[in-house]
RODO-2510 file (C-alpha; in nm, 4 decimals, decimal comma):
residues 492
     n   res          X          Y          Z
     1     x     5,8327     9,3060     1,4805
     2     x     5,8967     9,5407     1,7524
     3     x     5,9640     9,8991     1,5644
     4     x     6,0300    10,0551     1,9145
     5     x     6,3226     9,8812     2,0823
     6     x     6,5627    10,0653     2,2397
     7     x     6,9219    10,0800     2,2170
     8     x     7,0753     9,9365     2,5572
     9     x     6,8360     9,6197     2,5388
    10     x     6,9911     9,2640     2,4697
    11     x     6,7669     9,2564     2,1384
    12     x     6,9077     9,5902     2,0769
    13     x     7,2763     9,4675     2,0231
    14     x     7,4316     9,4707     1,6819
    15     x     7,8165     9,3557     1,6003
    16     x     8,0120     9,5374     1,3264
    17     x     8,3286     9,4650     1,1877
    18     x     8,5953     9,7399     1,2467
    19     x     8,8842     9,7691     0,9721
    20     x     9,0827     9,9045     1,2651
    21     x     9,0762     9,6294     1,4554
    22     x     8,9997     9,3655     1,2271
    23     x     8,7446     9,1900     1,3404
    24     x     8,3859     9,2327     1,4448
    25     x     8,3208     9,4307     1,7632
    26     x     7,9959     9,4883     1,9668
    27     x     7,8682     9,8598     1,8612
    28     x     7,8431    10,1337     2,1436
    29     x     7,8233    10,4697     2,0537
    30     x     7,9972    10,7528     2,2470
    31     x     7,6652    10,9083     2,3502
    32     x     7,4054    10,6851     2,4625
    33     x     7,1462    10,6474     2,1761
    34     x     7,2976    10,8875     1,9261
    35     x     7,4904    10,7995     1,6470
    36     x     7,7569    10,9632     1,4475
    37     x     7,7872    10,8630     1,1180
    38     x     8,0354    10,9684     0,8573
    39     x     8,0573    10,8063     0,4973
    40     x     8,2807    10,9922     0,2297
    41     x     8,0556    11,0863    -0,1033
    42     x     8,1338    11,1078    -0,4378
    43     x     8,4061    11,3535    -0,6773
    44     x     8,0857    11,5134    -0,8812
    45     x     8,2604    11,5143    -1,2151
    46     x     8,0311    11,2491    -1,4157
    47     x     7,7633    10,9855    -1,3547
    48     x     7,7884    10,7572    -1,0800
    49     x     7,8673    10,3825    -1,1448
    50     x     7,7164    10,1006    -0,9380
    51     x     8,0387    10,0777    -0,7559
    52     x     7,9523    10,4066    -0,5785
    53     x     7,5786    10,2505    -0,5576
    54     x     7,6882     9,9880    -0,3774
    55     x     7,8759    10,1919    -0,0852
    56     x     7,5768    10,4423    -0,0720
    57     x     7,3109    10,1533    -0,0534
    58     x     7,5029     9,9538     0,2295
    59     x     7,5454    10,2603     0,3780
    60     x     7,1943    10,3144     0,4043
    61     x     7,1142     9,9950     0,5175
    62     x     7,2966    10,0844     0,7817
    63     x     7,1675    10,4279     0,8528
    64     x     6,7748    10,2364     0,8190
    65     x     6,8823     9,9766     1,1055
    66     x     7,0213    10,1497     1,3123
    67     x     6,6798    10,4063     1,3117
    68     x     6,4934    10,1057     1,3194
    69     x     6,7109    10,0329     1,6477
    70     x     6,5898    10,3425     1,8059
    71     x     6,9134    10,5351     1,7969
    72     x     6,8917    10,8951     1,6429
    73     x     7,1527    10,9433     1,4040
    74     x     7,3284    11,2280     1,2304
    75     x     7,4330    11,1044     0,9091
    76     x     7,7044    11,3538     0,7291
    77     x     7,7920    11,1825     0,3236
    78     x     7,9705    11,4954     0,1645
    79     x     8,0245    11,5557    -0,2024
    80     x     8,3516    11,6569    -0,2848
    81     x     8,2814    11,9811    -0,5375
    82     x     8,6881    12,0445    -0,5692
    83     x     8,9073    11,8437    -0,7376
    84     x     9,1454    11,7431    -1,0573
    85     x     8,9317    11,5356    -1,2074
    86     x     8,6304    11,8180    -1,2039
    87     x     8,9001    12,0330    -1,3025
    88     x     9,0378    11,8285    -1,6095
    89     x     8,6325    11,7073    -1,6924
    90     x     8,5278    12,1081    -1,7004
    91     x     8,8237    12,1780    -1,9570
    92     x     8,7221    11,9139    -2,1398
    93     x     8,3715    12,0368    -2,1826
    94     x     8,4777    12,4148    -2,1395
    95     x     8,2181    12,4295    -1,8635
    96     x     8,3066    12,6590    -1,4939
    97     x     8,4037    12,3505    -1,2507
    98     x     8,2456    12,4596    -1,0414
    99     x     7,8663    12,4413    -1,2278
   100     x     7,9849    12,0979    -1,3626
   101     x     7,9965    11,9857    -1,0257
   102     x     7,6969    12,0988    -0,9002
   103     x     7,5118    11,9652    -1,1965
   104     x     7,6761    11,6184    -1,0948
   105     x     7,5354    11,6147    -0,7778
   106     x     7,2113    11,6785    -0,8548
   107     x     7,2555    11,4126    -1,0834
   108     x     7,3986    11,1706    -0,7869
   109     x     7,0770    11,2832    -0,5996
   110     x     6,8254    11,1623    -0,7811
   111     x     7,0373    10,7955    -0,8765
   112     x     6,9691    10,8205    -0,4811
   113     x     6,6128    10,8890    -0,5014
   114     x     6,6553    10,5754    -0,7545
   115     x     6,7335    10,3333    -0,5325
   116     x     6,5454    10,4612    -0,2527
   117     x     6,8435    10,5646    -0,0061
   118     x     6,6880    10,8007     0,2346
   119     x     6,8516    11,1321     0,2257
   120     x     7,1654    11,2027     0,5220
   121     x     7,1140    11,4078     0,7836
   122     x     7,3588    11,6492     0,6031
   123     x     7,5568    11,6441     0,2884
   124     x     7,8397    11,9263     0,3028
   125     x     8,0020    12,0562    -0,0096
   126     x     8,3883    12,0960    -0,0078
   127     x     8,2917    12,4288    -0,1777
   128     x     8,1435    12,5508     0,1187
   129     x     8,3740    12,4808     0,3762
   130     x     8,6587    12,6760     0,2745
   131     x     8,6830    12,8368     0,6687
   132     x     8,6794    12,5081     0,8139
   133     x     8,9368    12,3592     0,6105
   134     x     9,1791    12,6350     0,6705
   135     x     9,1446    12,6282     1,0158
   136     x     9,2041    12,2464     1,0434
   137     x     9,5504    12,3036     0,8358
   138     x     9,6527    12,5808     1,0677
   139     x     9,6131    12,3956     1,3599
   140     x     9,8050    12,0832     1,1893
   141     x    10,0370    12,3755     1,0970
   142     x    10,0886    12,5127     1,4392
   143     x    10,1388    12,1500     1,6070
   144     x    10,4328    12,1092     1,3783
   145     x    10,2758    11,8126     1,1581
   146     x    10,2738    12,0391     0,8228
   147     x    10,4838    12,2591     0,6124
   148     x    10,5239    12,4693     0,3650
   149     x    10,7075    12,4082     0,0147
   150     x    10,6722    12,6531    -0,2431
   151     x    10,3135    12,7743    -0,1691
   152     x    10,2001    12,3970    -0,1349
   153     x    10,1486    12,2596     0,2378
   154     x    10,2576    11,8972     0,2999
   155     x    10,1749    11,6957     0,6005
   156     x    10,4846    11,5441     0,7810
   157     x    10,4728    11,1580     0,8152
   158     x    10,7730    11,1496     0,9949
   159     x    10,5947    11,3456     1,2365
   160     x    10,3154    11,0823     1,3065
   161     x    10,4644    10,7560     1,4164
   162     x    10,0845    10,5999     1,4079
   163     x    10,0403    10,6353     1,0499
   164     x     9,9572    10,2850     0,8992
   165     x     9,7707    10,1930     1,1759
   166     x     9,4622    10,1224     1,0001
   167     x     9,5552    10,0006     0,6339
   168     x     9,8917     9,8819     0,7494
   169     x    10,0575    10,0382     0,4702
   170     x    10,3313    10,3612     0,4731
   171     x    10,3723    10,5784     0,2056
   172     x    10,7304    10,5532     0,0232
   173     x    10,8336    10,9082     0,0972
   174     x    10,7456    11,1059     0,3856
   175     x    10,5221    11,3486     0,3332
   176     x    10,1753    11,2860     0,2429
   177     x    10,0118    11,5363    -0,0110
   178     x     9,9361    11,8461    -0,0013
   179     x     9,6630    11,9643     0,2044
   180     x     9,6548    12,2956     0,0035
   181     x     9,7741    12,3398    -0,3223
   182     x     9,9217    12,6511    -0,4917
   183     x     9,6529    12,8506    -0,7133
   184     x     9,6983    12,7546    -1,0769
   185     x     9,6123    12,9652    -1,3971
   186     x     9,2773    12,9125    -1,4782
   187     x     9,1860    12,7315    -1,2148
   188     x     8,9388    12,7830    -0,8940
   189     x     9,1029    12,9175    -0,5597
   190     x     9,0734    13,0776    -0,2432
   191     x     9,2430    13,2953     0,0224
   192     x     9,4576    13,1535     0,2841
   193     x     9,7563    13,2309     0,4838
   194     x     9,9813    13,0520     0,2606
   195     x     9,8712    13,1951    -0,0355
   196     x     9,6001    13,1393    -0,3126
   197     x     9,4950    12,7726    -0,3727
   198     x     9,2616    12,4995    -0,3020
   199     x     9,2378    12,2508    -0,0599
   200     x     9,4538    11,8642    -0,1315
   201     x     9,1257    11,5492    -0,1053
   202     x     9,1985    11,4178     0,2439
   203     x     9,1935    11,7131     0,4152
   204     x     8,8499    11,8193     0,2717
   205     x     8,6434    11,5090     0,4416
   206     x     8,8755    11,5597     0,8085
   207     x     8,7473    11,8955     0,8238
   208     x     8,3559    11,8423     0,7082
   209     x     8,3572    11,5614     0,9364
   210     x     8,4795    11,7497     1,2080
   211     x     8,2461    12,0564     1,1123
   212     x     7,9223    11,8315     1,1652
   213     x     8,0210    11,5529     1,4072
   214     x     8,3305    11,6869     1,6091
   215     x     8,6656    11,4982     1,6116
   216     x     8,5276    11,2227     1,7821
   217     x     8,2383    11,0182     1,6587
   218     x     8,1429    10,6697     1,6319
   219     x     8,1558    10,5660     1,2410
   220     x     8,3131    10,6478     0,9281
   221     x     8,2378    10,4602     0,6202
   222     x     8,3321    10,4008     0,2438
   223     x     8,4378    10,1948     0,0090
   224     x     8,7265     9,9369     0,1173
   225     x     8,9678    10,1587    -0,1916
   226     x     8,9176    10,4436     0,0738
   227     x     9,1031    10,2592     0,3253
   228     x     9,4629    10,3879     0,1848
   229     x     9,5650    10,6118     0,1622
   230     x     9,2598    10,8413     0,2028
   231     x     9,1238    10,7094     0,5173
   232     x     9,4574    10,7095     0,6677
   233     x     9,5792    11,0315     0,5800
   234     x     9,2431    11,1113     0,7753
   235     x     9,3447    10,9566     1,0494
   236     x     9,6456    11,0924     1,0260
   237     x     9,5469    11,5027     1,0308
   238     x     9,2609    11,4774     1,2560
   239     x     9,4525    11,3710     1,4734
   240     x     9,7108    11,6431     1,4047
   241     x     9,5051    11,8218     1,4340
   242     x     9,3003    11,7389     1,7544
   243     x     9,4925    11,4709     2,0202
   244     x     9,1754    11,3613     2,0809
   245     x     9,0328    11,2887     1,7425
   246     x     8,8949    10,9668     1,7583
   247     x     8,6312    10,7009     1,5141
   248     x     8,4982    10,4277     1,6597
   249     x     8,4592    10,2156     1,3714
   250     x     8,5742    10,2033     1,0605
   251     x     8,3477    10,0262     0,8180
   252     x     8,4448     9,9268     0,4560
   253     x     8,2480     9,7729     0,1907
   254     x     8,3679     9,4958    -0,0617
   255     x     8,4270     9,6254    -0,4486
   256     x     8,2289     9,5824    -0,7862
   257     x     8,4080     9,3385    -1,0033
   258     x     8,3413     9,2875    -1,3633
   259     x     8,5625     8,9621    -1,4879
   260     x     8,6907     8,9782    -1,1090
   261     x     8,8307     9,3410    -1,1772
   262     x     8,7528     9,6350    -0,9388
   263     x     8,5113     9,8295    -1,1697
   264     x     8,6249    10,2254    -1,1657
   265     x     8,6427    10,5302    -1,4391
   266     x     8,9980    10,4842    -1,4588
   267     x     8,9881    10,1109    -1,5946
   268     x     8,7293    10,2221    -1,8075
   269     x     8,4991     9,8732    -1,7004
   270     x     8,2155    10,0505    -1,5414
   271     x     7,8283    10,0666    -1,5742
   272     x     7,6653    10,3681    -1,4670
   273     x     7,3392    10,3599    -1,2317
   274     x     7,1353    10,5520    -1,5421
   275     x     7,2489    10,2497    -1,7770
   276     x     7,1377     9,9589    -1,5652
   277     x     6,8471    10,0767    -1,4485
   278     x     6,7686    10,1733    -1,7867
   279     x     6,7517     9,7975    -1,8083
   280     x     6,6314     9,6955    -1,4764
   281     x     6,3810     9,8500    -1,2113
   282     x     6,5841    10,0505    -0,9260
   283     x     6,4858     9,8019    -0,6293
   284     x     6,6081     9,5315    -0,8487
   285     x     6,9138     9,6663    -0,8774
   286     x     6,8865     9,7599    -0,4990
   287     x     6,8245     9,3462    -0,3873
   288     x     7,1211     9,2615    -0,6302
   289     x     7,3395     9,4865    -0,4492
   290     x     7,2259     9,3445    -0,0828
   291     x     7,2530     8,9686    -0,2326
   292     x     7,5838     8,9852    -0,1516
   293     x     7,7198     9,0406     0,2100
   294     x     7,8720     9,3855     0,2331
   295     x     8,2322     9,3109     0,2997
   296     x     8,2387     9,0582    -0,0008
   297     x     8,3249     9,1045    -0,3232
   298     x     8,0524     9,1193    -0,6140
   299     x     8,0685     9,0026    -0,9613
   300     x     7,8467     9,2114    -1,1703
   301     x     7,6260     9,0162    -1,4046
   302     x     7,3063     9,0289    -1,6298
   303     x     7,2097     8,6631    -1,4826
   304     x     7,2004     8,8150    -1,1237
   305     x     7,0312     9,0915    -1,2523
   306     x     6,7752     8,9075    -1,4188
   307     x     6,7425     8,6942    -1,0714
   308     x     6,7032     9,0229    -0,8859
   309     x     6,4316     9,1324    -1,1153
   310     x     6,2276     8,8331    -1,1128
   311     x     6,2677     8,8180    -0,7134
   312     x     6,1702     9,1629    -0,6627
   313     x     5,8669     9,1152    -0,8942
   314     x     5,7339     8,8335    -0,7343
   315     x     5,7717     9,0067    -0,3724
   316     x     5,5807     9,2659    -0,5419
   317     x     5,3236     9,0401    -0,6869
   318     x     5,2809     8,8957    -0,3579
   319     x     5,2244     9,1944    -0,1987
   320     x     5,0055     9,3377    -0,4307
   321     x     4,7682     9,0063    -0,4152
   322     x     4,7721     9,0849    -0,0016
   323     x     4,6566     9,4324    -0,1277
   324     x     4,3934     9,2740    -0,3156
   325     x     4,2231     9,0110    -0,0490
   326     x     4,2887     9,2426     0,2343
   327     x     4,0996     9,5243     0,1050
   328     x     3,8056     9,3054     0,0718
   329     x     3,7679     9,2262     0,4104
   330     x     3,7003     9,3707     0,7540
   331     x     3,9964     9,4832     0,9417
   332     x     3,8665     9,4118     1,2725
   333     x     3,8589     9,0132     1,2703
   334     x     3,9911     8,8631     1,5691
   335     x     4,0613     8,4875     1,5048
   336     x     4,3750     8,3749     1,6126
   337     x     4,6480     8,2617     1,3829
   338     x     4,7195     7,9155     1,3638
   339     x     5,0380     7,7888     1,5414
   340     x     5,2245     7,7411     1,1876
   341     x     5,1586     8,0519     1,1077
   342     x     5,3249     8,2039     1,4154
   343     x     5,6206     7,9430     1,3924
   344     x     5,7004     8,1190     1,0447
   345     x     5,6477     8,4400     1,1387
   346     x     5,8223     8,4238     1,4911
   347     x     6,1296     8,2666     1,2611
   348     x     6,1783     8,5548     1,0220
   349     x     6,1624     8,7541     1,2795
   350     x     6,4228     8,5957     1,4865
   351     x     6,6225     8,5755     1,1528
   352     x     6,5846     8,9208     1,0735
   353     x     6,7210     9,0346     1,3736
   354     x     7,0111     8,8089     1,4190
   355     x     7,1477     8,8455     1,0589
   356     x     7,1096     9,2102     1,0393
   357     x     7,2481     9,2418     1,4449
   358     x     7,5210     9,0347     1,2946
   359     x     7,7380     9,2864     1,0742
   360     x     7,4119     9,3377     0,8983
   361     x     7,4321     9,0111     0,6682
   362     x     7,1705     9,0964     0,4028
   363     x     7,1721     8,7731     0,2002
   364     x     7,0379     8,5833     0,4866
   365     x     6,7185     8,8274     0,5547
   366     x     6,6777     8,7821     0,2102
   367     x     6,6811     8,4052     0,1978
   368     x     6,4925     8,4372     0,5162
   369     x     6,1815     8,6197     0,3235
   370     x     6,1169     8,2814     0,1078
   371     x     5,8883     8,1041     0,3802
   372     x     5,6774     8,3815     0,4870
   373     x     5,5881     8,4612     0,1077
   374     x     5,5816     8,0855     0,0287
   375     x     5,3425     8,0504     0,2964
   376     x     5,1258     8,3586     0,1951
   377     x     5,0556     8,2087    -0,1509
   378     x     4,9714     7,8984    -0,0183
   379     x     4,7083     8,0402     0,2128
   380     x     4,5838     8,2436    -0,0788
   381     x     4,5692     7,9796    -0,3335
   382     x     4,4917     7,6562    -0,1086
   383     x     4,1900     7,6686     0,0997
   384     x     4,1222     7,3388     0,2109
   385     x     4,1143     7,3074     0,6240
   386     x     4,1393     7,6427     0,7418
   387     x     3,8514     7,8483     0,7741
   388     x     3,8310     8,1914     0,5318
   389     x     3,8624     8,4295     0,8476
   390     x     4,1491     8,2215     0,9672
   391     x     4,3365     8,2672     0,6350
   392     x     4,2522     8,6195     0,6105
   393     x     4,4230     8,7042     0,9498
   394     x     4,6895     8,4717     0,8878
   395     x     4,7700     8,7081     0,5723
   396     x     4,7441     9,0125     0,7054
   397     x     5,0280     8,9603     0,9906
   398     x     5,2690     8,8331     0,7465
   399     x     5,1972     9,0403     0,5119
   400     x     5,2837     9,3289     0,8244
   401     x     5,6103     9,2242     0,9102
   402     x     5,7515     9,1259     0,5559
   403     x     5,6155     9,4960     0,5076
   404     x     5,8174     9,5918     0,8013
   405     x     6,1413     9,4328     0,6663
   406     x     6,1135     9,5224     0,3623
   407     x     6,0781     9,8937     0,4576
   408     x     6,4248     9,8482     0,7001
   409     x     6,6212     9,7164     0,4332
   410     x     6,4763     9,9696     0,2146
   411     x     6,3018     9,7778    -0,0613
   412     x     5,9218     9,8681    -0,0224
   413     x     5,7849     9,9691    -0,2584
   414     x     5,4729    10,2910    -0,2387
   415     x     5,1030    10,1562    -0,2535
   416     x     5,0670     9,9609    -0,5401
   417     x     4,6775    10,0069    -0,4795
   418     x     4,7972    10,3779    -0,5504
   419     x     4,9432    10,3175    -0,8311
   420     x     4,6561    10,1292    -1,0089
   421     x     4,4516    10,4392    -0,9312
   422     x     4,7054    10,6525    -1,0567
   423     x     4,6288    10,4192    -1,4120
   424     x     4,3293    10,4420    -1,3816
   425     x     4,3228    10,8416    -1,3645
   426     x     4,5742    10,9006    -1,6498
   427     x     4,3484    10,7487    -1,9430
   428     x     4,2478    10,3810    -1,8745
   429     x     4,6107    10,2303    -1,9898
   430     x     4,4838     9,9713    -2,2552
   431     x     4,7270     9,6630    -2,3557
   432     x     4,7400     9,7950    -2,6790
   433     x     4,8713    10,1241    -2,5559
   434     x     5,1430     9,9642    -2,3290
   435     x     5,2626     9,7741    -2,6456
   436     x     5,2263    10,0681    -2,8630
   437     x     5,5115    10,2060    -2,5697
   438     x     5,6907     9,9599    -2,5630
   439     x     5,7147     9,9778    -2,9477
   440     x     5,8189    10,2935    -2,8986
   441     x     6,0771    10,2674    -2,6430
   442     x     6,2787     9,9887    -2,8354
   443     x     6,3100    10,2336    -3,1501
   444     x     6,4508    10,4770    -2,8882
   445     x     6,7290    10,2195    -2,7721
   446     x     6,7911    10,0886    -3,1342
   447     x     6,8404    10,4366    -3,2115
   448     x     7,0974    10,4507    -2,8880
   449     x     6,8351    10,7765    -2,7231
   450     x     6,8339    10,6378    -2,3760
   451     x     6,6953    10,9385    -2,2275
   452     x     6,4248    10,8963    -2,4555
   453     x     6,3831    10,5018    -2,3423
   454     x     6,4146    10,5975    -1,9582
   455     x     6,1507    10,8406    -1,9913
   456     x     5,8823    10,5699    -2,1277
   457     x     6,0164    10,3447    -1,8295
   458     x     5,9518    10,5785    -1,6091
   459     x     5,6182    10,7254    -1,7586
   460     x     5,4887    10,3612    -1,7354
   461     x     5,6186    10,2863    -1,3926
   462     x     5,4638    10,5406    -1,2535
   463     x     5,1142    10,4394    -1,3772
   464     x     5,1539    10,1078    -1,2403
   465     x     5,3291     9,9266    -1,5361
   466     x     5,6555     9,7559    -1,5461
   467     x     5,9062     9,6679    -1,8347
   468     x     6,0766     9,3749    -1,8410
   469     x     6,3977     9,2954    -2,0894
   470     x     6,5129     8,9766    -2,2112
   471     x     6,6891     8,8222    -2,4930
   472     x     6,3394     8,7884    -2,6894
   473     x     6,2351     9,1022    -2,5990
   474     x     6,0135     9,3073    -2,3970
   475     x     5,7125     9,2355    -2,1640
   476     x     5,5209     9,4124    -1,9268
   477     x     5,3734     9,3603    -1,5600
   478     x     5,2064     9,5529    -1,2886
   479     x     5,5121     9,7442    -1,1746
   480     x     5,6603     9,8362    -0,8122
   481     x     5,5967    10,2088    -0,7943
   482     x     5,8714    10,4301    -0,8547
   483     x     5,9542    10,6176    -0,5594
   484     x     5,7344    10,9636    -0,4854
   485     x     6,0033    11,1708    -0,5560
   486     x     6,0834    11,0024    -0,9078
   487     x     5,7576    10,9753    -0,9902
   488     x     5,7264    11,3791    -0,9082
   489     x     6,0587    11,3751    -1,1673
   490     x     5,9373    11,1627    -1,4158
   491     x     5,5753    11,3883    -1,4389
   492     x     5,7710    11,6815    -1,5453
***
């Protein structure tokens, strides 16, 4: 695989499908070989749910192919630090909203270092944008799309004929919430020219967005509930604001269903990140999310789970047995690979690039990695009529580029050679010490202390040892390492 193509080469092309347009449409950024990318983050008031995993980890699918592309992105996900629902949570706990906020997203953060999404270029607080904000209402102000009611500012939908354009949809009335609202006892505020108050939710990601990427850039993301009235009320003001505010694309990923319901905090039918991978390793969780195309729909359930788990374990396994033959032999041998050999790998190649180039369709990459591990294991366990040497270099390039896919769609794991050292160091990890853990752990979850259970996940995970939960209960396997930063977490 060629980790150094450049954008504006026929290999380089990669369709996306635009909400706006409805359809899929060839990608070319403003700027030749930059990218622009906006996704809008989460309302820190409580743990995330795999809903919002599933938007952050197609998101950074995204973000990794288009790197992998060659195109230099600035990536801007914000977290929204202002709101009614931080408001009503802090109350509720009689905790500053503020500090309940932040705690949340430090909280998202590390469900991020989870599932090994690679940190945006920048993620803006609403907190901390308070000039920007204001000056984006004063200029809707002053082109006469806004006005004032009772210290509240409305936008004018009257005033914008184009509003609809993208979901379709108009509001009922005619104006479309406030962009600030009027201080209230007890609550946070700031200064502005129309009085104490805070800023209304679509008006916050317009102006961040702006801040970081101007008014004209080439994506904006989030999940397909975003697309009314949020993302058109963003459409809506930018362009208010600016005439020649303009997105390129507008991508939208497909909802979490449990019993073919959208799963959200307001139906009350969600899981949290913490809780399933509480249950299941992070990357399994990751691959369960990507067996599904994007755009599609996804129907959470233990049986995929379980699938996921037992798929990602066996890439590990597969990998780790590479790790184990490779390191035996001398790098430097030069026989050629057989033709059948090349056929497979030349294949996944081709079908990594033409699924992911194709409105990155994750399922069939992942289908796609069957033949090159298939045929790994063979060469590893069958040895009749192909010499050792032969074999061994075989190996190695598969081994390379399902290393090198893996690592785009951001499932590899850290060295798993590391990790057995890492065992090794803390105390010679006996079998009767893992099941004395594992003892442990399932008094913890009979006893409902998760944090305690997570914490014996995590403390064997990062020695190389992985937990695996069924109906008859638990048993262990070498693990896929945690990431670095959990595992710098987790030794604390």
């Amino acid at each position: 695989m060629d980790g150094n193509r450049q954008p504006g080469s026929p290999s380089s092309e990669m369709w996306l499908h635009n909400t706006m347009s409805k359809k899929k449409e060839l990608f070319k950024p403003k700027v030749e070989d930059k990218v622009g990318m906006y996704v809008c983050g989460v309302t820190a008031y409580d743990l995330s749910h795999i809903g919002h995993a599933r938007v952050y980890v197609t998101f950074d699918v995204l973000y990794r192919y288009l790197k992998h592309l060659g195109y230099e992105v600035c990536y801007v996900r914000n977290f929204t630090d202002v709101d009614d629902k931080i408001i009503a949570r802090a109350n509720e706990l009689v905790e500053d909203p503020i500090s309940l906020s932040r705690r949340y997203c430090d909280e998202f953060i590390q469900d991020m270092v989870h599932l090994q999404c690679l940190p945006p270029s920048v993620e803006p607080r609403v907190s901390d944008h308070m000039p920007h904000i204001i000056d984006m209402i004063k200029q809707i102000v002053d082109n006469g799309y806004a006005y004032r009611v009772e210290g509240d500012v409305f936008f004018s939908v009257e005033n914008f004929p184009e509003y609809g354009q993208l979901s379709g949809r108009k509001l009922e009335d005619n104006r479309a919430g406030e962009r600030v609202a009027s201080a209230k006892e007890g609550e946070p505020f700031w200064e502005s020219p129309w009085g104490p108050g805070r800023p209304g939710w679509h008006i916050e990601c317009s102006a961040m967005s702006a801040a970081y990427l101007g008014y004209s850039f080439d994506i904006h993301g989030g999940g397909m509930d975003l697309v009314f009235p949020h993302h058109e009320n963003e459409i809506a003001q930018s362009c208010a604001a600016c005439k020649q505010s303009n997105v390129s694309y507008w991508i939208h990923n497909g909802f979490v269903t449990v019993d073919s319901e959208k799963m959200s905090k307001s139906l009350g039918n969600f899981f949290t990140i913490r809780e399933v991978i509480n249950l299941y390793h992070p990357l399994a969780l990751r691959l369960f999310l990507m067996g599904t195309h994007y755009r599609s729909p996804i129907n959470y359930s233990d049986v995929l789970l379980e699938s996921a788990s037992e798929r990602i374990f066996y890439i590990y396994q597969t990998l780790h047995d590479c790790e184990n033959v490779l390191s035996q032999h001398d790098k430097g041998l030069q026989e050629s690979i057989p033709p059948e050999t090349l056929n497979v790998i030349n294949k996944f190649h081709n079908d990594f690039s033409t699924s992911m180039s194709d409105d990155l369709r994750t399922p069939v990459v992942l289908a796609a990695l069957s033949d090159p591990l298939k045929t790994i294991n063979d060469l590893l366990h069958t040895r009749k009529g192909k010499k050792q040497a032969t074999r061994i270099e075989s190996v190695a390039a598969l081994e390379k580029i399902i290393r090198n896919v893996l690592s785009v769609l951001g499932l590899m794991p850290t060295s798993t050679a590391a990790a057995e050292r890492n065992g090794t160091e803390a105390g010679e990890l006996t079998e009767d010490k893992i099941l004395q853990k594992i003892e442990e752990r399932s008094e913890a979850r009979k006893n409902k202390d998760y944090k305690k259970s997570d914490a014996i996940r995590k403390d064997l995970a990062v020695v190389g040892i992985a937990l695996m939960d069924s109906p008859d209960g638990t048993s262990w396997r070498p693990a896929i390492p945690l990431p670095l930063q959990e595992q710098q977490v987790a030794a604390t």
